[in-house]
C-alpha positions as CSV (number, residue, x, y, z in Angstrom):
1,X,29.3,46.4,3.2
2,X,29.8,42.5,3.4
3,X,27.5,40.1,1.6
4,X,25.5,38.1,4.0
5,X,27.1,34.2,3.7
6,X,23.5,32.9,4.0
7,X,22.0,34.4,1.3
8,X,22.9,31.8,-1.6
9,X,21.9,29.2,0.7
10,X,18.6,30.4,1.6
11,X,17.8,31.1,-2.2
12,X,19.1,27.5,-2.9
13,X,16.7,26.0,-0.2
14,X,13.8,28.1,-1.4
15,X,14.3,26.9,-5.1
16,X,14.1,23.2,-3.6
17,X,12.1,23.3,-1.4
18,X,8.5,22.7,-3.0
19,X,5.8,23.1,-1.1
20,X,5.2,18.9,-1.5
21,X,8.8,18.4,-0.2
22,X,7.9,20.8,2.6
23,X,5.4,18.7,3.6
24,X,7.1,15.4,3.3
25,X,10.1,16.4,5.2
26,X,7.6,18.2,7.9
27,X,6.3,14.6,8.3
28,X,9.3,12.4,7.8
29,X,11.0,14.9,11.1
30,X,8.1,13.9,13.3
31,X,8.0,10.1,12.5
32,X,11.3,10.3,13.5
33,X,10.9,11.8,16.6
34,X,8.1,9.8,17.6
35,X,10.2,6.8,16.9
36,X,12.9,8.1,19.1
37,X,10.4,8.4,22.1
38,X,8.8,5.7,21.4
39,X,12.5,3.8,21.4
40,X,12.9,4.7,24.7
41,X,12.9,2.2,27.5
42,X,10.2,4.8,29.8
43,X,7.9,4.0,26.6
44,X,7.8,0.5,26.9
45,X,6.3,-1.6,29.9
46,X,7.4,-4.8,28.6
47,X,10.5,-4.7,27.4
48,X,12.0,-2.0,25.4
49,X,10.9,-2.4,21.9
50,X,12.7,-3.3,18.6
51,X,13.6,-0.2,16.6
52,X,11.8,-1.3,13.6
53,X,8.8,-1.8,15.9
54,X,9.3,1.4,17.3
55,X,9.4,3.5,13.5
56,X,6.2,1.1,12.5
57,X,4.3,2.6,15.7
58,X,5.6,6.0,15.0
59,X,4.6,5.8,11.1
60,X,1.2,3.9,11.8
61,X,0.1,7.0,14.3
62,X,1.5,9.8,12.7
63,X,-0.3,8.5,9.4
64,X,-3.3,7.9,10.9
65,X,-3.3,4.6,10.0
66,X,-3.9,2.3,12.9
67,X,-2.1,-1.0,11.9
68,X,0.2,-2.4,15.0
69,X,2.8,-4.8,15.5
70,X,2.3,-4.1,19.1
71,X,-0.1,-4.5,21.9
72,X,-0.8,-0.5,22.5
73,X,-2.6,-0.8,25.7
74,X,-0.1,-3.6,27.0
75,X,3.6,-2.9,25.6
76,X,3.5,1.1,25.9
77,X,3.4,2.4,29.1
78,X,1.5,5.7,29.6
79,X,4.5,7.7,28.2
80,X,4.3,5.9,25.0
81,X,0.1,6.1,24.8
82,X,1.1,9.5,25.3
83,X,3.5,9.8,22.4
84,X,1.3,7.9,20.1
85,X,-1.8,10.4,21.0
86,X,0.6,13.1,20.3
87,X,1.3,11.5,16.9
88,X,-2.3,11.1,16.1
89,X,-3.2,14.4,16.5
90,X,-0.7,16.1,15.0
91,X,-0.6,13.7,11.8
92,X,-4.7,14.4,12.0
93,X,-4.4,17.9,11.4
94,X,-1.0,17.7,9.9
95,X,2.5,19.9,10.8
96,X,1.9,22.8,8.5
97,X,-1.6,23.5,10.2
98,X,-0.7,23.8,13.0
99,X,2.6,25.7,12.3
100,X,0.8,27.7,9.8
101,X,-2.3,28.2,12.7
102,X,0.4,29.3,15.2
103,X,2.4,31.4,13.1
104,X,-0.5,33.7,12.3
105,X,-2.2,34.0,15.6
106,X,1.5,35.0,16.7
107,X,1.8,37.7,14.2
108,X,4.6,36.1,11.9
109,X,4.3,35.8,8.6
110,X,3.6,33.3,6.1
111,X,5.5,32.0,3.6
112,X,3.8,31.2,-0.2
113,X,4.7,27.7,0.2
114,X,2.6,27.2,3.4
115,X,-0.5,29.0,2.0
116,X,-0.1,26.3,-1.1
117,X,-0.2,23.4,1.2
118,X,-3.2,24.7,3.2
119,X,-5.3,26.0,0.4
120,X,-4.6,22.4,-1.4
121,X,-4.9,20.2,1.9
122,X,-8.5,22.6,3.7
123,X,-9.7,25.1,1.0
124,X,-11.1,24.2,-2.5
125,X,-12.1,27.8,-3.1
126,X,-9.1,30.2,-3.9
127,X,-9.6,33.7,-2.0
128,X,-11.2,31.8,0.7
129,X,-9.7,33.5,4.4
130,X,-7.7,30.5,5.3
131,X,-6.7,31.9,8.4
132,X,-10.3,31.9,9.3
133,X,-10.7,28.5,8.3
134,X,-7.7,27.1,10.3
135,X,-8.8,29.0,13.4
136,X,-11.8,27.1,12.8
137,X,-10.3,23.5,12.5
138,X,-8.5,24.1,15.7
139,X,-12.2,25.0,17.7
140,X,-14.1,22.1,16.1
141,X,-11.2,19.9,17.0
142,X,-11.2,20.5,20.5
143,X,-14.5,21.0,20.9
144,X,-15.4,17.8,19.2
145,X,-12.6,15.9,21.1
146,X,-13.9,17.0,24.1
147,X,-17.4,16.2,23.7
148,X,-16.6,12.5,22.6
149,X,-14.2,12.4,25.6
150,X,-17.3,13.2,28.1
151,X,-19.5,10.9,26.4
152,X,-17.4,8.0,26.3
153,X,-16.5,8.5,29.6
154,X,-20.0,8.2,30.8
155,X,-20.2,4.5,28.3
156,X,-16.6,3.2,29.8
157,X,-17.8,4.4,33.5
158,X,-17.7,1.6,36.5
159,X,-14.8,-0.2,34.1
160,X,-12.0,1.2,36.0
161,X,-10.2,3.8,38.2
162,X,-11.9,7.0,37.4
163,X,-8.4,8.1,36.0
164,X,-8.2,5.4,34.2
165,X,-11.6,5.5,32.4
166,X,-10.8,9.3,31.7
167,X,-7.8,8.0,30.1
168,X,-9.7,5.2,27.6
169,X,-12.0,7.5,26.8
170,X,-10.1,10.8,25.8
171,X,-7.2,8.6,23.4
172,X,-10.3,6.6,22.2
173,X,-11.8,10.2,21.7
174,X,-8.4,11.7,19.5
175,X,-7.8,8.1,18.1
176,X,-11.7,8.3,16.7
177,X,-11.7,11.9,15.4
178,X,-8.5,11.3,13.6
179,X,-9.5,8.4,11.9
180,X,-6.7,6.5,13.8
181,X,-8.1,3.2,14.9
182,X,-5.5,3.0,17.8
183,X,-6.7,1.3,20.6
184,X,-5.6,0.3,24.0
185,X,-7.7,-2.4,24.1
186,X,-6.2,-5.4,23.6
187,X,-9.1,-6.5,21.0
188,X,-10.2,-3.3,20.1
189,X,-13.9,-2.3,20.7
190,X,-14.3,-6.4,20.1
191,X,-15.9,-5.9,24.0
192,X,-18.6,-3.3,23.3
193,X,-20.1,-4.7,20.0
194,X,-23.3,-3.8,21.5
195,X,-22.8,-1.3,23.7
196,X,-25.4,1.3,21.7
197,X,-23.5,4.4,23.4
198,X,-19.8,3.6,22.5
199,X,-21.2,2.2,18.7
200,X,-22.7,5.8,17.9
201,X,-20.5,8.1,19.8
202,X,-17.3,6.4,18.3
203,X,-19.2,6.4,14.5
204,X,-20.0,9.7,14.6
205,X,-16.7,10.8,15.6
206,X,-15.4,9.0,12.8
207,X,-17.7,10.1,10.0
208,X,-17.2,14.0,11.6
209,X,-13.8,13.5,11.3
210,X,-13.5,12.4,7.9
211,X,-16.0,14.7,5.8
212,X,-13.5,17.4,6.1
213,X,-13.4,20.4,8.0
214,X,-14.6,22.8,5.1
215,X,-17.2,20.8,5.0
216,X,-18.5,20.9,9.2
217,X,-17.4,25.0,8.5
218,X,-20.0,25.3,5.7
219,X,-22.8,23.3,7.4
220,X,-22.4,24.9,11.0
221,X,-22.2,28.5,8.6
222,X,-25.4,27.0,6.7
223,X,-27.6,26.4,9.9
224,X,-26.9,29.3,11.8
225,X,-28.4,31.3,8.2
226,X,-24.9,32.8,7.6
227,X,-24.4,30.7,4.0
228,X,-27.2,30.6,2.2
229,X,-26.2,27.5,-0.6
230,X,-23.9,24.6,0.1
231,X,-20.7,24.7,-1.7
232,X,-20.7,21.7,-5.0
233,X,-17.8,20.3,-2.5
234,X,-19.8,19.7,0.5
235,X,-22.9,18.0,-1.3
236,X,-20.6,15.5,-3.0
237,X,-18.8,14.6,0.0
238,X,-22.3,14.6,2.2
239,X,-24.2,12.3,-0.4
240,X,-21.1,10.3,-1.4
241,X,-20.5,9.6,2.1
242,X,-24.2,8.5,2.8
243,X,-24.3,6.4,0.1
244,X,-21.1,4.8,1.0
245,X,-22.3,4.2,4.4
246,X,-25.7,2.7,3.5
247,X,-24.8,0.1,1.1
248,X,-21.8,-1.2,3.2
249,X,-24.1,-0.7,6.2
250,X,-26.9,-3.4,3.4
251,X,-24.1,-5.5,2.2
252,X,-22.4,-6.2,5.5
253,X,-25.9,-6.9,6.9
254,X,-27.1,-9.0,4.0
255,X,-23.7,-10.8,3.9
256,X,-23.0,-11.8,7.3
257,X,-26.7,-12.5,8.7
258,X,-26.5,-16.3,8.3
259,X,-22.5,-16.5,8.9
260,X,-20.9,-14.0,11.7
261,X,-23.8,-12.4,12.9
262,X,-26.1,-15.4,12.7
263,X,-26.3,-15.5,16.4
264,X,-26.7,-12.1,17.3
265,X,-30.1,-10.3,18.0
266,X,-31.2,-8.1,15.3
267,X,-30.0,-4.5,16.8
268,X,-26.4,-6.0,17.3
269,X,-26.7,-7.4,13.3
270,X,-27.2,-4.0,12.5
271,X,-24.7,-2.2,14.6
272,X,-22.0,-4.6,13.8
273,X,-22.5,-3.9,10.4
274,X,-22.9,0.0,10.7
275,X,-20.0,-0.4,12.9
276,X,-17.8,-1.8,10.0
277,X,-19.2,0.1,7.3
278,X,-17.8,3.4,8.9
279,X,-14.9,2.2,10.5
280,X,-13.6,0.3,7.0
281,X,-13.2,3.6,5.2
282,X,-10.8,5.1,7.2
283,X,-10.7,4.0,11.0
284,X,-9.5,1.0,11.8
285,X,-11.9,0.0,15.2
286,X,-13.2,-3.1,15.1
287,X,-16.5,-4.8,17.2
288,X,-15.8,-8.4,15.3
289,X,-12.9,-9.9,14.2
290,X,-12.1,-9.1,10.6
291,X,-10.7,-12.3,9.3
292,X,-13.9,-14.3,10.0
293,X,-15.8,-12.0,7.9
294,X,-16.8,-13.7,4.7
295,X,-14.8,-13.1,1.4
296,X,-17.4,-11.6,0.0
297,X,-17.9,-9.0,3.6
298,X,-13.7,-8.3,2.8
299,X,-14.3,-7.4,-0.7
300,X,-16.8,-4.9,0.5
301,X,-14.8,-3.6,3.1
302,X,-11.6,-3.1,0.9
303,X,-13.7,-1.1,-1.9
304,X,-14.5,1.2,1.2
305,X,-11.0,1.4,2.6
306,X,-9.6,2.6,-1.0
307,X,-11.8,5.0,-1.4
308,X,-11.2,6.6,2.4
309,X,-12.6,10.0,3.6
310,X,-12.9,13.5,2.1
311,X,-10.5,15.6,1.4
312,X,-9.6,18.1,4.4
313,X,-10.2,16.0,6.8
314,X,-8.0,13.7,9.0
315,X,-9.1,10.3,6.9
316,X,-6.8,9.4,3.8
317,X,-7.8,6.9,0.9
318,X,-8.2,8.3,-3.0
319,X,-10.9,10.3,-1.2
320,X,-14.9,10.2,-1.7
321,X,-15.0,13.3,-4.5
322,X,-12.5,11.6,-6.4
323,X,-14.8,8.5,-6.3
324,X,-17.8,10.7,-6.8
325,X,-16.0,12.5,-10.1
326,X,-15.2,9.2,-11.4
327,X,-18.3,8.1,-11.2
328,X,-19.7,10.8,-12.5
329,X,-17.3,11.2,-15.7
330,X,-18.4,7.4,-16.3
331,X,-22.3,8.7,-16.1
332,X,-22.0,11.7,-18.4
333,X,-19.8,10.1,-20.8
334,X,-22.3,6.8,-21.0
335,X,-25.3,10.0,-21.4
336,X,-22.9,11.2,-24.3
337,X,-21.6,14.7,-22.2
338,X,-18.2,15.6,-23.0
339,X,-18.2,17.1,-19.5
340,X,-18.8,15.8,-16.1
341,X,-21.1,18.1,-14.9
342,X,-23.7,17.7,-11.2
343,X,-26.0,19.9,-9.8
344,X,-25.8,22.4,-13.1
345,X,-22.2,22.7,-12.6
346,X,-19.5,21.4,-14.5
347,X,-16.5,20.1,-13.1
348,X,-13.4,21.8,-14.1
349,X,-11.4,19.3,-16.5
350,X,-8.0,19.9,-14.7
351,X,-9.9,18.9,-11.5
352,X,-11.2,15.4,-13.9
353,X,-7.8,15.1,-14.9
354,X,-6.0,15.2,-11.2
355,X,-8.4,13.1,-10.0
356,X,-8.0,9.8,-12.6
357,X,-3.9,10.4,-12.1
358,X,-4.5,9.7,-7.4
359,X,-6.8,7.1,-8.0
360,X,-4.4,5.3,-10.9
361,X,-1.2,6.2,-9.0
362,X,-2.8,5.0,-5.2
363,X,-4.3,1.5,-7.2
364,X,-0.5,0.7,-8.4
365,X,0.9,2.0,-5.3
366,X,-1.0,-1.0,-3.7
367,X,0.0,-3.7,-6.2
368,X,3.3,-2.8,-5.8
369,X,3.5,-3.1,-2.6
370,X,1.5,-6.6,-2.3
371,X,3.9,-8.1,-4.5
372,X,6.6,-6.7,-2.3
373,X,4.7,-8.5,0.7
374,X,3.7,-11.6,-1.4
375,X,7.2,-12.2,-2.4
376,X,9.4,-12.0,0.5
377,X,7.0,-14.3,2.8
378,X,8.5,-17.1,4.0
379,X,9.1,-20.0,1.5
380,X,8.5,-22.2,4.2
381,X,5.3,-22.2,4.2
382,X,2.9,-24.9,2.2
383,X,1.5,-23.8,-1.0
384,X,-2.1,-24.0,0.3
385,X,-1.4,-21.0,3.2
386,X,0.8,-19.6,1.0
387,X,-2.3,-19.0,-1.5
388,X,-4.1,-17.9,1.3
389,X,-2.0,-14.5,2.2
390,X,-3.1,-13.8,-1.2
391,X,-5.9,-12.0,0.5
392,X,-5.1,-11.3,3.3
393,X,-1.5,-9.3,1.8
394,X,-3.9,-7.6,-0.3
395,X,-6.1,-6.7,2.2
396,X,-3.2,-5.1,4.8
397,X,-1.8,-3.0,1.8
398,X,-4.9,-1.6,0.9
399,X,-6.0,-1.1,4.7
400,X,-2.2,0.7,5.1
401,X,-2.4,2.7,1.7
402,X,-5.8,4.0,3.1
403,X,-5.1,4.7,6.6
404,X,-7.7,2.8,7.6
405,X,-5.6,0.1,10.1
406,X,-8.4,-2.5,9.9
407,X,-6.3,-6.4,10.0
408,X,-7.0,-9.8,9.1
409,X,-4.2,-10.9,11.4
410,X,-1.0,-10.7,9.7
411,X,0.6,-7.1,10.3
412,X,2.3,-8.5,14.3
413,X,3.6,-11.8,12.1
414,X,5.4,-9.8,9.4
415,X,9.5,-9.9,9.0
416,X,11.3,-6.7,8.9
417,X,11.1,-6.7,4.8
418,X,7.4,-6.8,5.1
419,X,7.3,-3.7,7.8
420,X,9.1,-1.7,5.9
421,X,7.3,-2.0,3.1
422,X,4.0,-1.4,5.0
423,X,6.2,1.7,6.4
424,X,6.5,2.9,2.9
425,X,3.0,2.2,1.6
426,X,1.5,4.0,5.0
427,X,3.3,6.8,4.4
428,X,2.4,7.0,0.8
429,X,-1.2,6.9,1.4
430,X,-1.3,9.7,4.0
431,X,1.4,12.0,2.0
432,X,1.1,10.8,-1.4
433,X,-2.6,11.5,-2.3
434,X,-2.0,15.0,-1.2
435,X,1.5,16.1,-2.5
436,X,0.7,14.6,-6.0
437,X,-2.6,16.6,-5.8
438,X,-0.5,19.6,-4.7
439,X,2.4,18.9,-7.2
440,X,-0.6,18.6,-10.4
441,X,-1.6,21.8,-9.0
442,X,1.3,23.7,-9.0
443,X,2.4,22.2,-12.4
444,X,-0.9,23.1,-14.0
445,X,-0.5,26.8,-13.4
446,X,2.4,26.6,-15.9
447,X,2.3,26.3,-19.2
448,X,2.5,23.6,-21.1
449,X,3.7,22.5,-24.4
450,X,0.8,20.7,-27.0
451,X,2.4,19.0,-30.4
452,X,0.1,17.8,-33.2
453,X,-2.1,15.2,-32.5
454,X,-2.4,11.8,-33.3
455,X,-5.0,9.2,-32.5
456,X,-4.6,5.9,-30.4
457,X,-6.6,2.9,-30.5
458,X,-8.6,2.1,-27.1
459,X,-10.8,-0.5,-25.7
């Protein structure tokens, strides 16, 4: 009986492949392609585009990150809107739902290393029916999509051709949901600042899209009577979210009422600074341009871009429960608890732990990468603007690392150093958060060797 030649291959691969490399190649194939398509000369309507152009597009909208070198709604013809949307949505949800979604409804099996990357990306509670939950993402999503399409179509209607208008409004639909900020608007949502309908339906598909969909699955389950308590999960990410959206919402407000907004009737103050306060933690719309905001109005807005969305959900930051647990190990430590414990739970320590390694990791990710951008400007510039990209440097990493894709203006002047750096740090934020979550998971379930102890001085 001959040995099958593939065997010792397949073993190898299995021992290599990690579910966190999984995941990365699974996202580094699609970037790829996109930027392939997107190289094209039927994706371009004005002028083929450059091919580091092309893998910036492809990386910003398959990270969900929004930034753009390009003019979307001007330089891509409808075939590369179309690639872009595909991107999106599929770097939403990510590759190994939908493969893992796909796989099951069509009776195949699934492999260990798939259930690892779901139950770590959608479920925080093992023995949880992740089938059932994935079904579910895929109904919300195009239920939810939809809704927002026909809603927005009815704001956008008498702008254009009626196939036109359907177009705006169903990309502006996926691009919300998914926490993009990709617009084919040449200044965004700059032209509807106070357009009530198009503020509110886009914010809400924003916020749904980034509190997770464990967390939509427990509430819908919790109104219809068939969950009788929320989950610890799902009231930090509702309160932390509220709370995050209220005080940027207040500080915005308070900030900006004598300086951007200082002209503005009192409903537009307000939903230009709801507007931004949603949109600056993942989703990077815009109704006013972001580099007249006020230092102060930035500082806000890149606290809420690092911290992002929930986990689950099609945002990316450190994420608001790891915000949430950090504050809350601060609170019980200053009330002299050894444990960080909320709502007469405690907090599991390995969950403390995992959380203080993203938010550490992501925070030098973005220094990093500033430097990187900070030092290969071009020396030709006086020292005065050269100070001045300080900020703004600081600001486009932290928007990139955070897939939020918000700009003060500098990401269409940057040289091809600077983009692939950006590249890299997009990348990062969407993958990185989730594969070094997955990768302290994995490693926690094996053992681990303690030696005597010895004590360091601190603070």
């Amino acid at each position: 009986m001959s040995r099958n030649p593939f065997i010792p291959l397949r073993l190898y691969l299995a021992r290599r492949l990690t579910p966190a490399r999984t995941f990365i190649l699974g996202f580094i194939f699609v970037i790829l392609l996109g930027t392939v398509l997107l190289y094209l000369p039927s994706s371009s309507s004005q002028g083929q585009l450059s091919l580091i152009d092309a893998l910036f597009t492809s990386t910003s909208a398959m990270c969900i990150t929004g930034l753009a070198v390009i003019d979307i709604g001007k330089d891509l013809s409808l075939c590369g809107q179309t690639v872009t949307l595909f991107l999106m949505q599929v770097g939403g949800l990510g590759i190994t739902t939908f493969s893992v979604l796909f796989l099951g409804m069509m009776g195949f099996g699934v492999s260990v290393k798939s259930r690892d990357i779901v139950q770590s990306t959608f479920i925080h509670t093992p023995g949880v029916d992740f089938f059932h939950i994935l079904k579910s993402v895929l109904f919300y999503t195009v239920i939810i999509e939809a809704t927002g399409t026909a809603l927005l179509f009815l704001c956008f209607f008498g702008d254009a051709e009626i196939g036109s208008v359907l177009w705006r409004a169903f990309y502006h639909a996926v691009s919300a949901f998914n926490n993009c900020g990709y617009s084919i608007f040449s200044d965004s949502l700059m032209s509807y600042r106070d357009h009530l309908g198009v503020n509110i339906i886009i914010t809400l598909l924003i916020i749904i899209g980034g509190i997770g969909f464990v967390v939509i699955h427990e509430v819908v389950d919790h109104v219809k009577g068939r969950k009788k308590r929320l989950s610890i999960h799902t009231k930090i990410v509702i309160i932390t979210t509220f709370v995050l959206i209220a005080a940027g919402t207040i500080l915005i407000y308070a900030l900006e009422r004598n300086h951007l907004m200082k002209d503005l009737t009192v409903l537009s103050r307000f939903l230009v600074a709801f507007f931004q306060s949603v949109t600056a933690r993942t989703c990077g719309f815009n109704t006013v341009d972001v580099g007249t905001l006020t230092n102060d109005s930035i500082l806000i807005i890149i606290i809420l871009m690092f911290i992002g969305a929930s986990p689950g959900s099609t945002g990316g930051g450190v994420k608001t429960t790891s915000g949430a647990i950090l504050f809350l190990l601060i609170w019980n430590r200053l009330k002299g608890s050894e444990h960080v414990n909320v709502f007469n739970r405690t907090i599991p320590q390995e969950t403390v732990t995992k959380t203080i390694s993203i938010i550490f990791a992501s925070a030098f990710s973005i220094v990093l990468i500033t430097s990187v951008l900070l030092l290969t400007q071009s020396s030709a510039l006086p020292p005065d603007r050269s100070r001045h990209f300080f900020l703004e440097y600081l600001f486009e990493a932290v928007s990139a690392f955070g897939t939020v894709g918000l700009s003060m203006g500098v990401t269409p002047q940057m040289n091809v150093t600077q983009k692939i750096a950006t590249i890299l740090l997009m990348f990062a934020g969407r993958v990185g958060p989730l594969t070094l979550a997955l990768a302290l998971t994995l490693a926690s379930r094996k053992k681990s060797i303690a030696y005597a102890e010895e004590t360091v001085m601190v603070g």
